[in-house]
C-alpha positions as CSV (number, residue, x, y, z in Angstrom):
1,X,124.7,138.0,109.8
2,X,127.1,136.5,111.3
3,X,125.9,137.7,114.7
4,X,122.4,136.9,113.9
5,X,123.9,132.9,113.6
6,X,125.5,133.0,117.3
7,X,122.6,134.8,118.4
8,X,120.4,131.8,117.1
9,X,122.9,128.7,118.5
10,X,122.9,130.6,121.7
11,X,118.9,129.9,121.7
12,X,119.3,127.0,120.4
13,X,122.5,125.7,123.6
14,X,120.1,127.6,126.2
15,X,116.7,125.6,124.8
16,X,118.7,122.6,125.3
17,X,120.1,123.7,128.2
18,X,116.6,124.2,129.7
19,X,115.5,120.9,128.3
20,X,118.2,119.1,129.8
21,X,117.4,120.6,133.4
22,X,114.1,119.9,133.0
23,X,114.8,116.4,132.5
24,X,117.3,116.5,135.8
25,X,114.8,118.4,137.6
26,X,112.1,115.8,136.4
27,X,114.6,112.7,137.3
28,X,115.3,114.2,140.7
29,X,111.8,115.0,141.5
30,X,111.2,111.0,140.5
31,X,113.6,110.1,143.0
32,X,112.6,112.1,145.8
33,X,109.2,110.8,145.3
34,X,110.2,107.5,145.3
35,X,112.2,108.1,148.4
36,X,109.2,109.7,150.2
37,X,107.1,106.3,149.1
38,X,109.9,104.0,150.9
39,X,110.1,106.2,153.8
40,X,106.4,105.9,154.4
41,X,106.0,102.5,153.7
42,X,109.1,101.9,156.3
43,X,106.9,103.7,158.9
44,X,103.4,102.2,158.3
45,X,105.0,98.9,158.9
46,X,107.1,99.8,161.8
47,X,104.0,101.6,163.0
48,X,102.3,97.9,162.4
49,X,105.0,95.8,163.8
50,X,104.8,98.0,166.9
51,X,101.1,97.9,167.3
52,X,101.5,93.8,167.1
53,X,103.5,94.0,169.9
54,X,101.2,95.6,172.6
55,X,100.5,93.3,175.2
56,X,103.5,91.5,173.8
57,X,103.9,88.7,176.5
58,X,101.9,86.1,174.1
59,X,104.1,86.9,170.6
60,X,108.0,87.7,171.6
61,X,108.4,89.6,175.1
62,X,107.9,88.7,178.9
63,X,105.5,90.5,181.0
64,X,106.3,90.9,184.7
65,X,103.4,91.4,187.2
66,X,104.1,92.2,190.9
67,X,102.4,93.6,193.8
68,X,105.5,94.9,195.3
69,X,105.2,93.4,198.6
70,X,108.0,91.9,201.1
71,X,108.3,94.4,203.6
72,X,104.7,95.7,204.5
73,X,102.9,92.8,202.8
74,X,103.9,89.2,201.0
75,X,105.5,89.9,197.5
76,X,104.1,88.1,194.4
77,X,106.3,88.5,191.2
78,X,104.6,86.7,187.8
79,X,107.1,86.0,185.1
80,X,104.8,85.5,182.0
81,X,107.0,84.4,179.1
82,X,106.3,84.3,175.3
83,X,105.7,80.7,175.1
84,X,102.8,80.6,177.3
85,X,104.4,79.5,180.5
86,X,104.7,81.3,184.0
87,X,106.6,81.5,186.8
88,X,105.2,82.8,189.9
89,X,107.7,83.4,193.5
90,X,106.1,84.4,196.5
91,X,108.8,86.4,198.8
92,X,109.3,88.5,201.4
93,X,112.2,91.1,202.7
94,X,113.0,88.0,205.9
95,X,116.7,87.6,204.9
96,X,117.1,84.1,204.2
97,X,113.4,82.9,203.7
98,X,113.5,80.3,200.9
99,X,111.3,81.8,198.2
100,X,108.9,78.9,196.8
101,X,108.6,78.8,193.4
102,X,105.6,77.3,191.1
103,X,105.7,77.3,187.1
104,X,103.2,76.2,184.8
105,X,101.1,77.2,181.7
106,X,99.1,80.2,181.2
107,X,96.4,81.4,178.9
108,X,95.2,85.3,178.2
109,X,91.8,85.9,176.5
110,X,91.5,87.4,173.5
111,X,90.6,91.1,174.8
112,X,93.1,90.4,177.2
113,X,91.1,91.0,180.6
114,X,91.6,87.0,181.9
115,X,94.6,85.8,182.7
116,X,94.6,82.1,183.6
117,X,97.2,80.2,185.4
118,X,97.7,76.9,185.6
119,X,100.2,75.4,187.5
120,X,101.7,72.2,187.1
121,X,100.2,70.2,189.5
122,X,98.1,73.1,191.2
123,X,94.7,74.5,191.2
124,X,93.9,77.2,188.1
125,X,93.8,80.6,189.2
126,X,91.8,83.7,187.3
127,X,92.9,87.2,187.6
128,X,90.8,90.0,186.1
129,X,92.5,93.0,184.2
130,X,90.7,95.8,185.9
131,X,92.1,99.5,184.8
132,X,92.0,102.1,187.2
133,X,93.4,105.5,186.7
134,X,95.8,104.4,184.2
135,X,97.1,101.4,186.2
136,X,96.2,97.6,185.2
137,X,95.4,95.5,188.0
138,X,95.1,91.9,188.3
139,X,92.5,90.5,190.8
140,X,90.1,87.8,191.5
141,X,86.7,87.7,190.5
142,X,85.6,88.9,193.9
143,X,88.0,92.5,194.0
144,X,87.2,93.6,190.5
145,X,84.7,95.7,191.7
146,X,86.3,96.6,195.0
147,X,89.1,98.1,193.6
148,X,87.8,100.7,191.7
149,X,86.1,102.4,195.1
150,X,88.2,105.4,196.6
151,X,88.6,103.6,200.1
152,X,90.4,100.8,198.9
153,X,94.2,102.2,198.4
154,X,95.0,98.8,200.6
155,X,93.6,96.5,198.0
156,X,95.8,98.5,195.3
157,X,98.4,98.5,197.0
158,X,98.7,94.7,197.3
159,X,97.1,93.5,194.2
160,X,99.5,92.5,190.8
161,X,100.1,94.8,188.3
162,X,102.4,95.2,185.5
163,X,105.5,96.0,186.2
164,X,107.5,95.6,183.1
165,X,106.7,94.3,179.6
166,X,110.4,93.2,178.1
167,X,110.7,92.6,174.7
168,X,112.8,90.0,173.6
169,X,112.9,87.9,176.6
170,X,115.1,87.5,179.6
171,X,114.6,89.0,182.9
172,X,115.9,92.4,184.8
173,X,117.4,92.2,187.7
């Protein structure tokens, strides 16, 4: 009888037992879920906050546009900066060449294709986003369509495009 007893409390320690991991099984599985929840929700909004900043020369980075020039043809380098003003220097590789500098204000439609500038005490210029094989270019009115065509490497060559988007501000070297 006496064994039947111990045979009973040891059901009765292992039911409780089981019970009790249950419970830690069911509190873990809580956590982990909840963890998984953060986790996600960290990602959709970094996935968000990134998306925001495409294009991100208008909210908190400077976009530099440049038609690598100097040597072969004159160099135009476009500082756009978050606040909605430009700086634009024309140079070229002649040592010693003072590079003129104009700033001034700039706008950017809203499906970002027109980029106005206008400089302080100059006349407004329009350049036309135009993509082409996975380059943006920046033209006037009268290129866009003449630098899609296969014969006009030249024109591409010369025209702006980006040539580094910077988050946070400040300029490479």
């Amino acid at each position: 009888m006496a064994q039947m007893g111990t045979d009973k409390s040891c059901f009765c320690s292992k039911g409780l037992k089981r019970e009790r991991d249950s419970n830690y099984t069911s509190i873990v599985s809580q956590n982990i879920h909840g963890v998984r929840m953060r986790a996600l929700i960290i990602i959709a909004l970094a996935i968000f906050l990134t998306g925001c900043n495409s294009l991100s020369h208008q909210e908190n980075g400077v976009t530099q546009l440049d038609n690598r020039g100097g040597f072969s043809h004159a160099g135009r380098h476009i500082w756009l900066e978050p606040d909605g003003s430009f700086t634009d220097v024309r140079y070229t590789d002649v040592l010693d060449e003072p590079q003129p500098r104009t700033t001034g204000r700039y706008t950017l439609d809203a499906e970002k294709r027109l980029l106005t500038l206008s400089p302080e005490g100059g006349e407004v210029e329009h350049l036309y986003r135009v993509d082409y094989r996975g380059q943006q270019y920046w033209v006037h009115a009268d290129k866009r369509a003449r630098i899609t065509q296969s014969g006009e490497s030249w024109l591409r060559q010369i025209s702006l495009r980006v040539y580094r988007e910077r988050v946070g501000g400040g300029y490479d070297s």
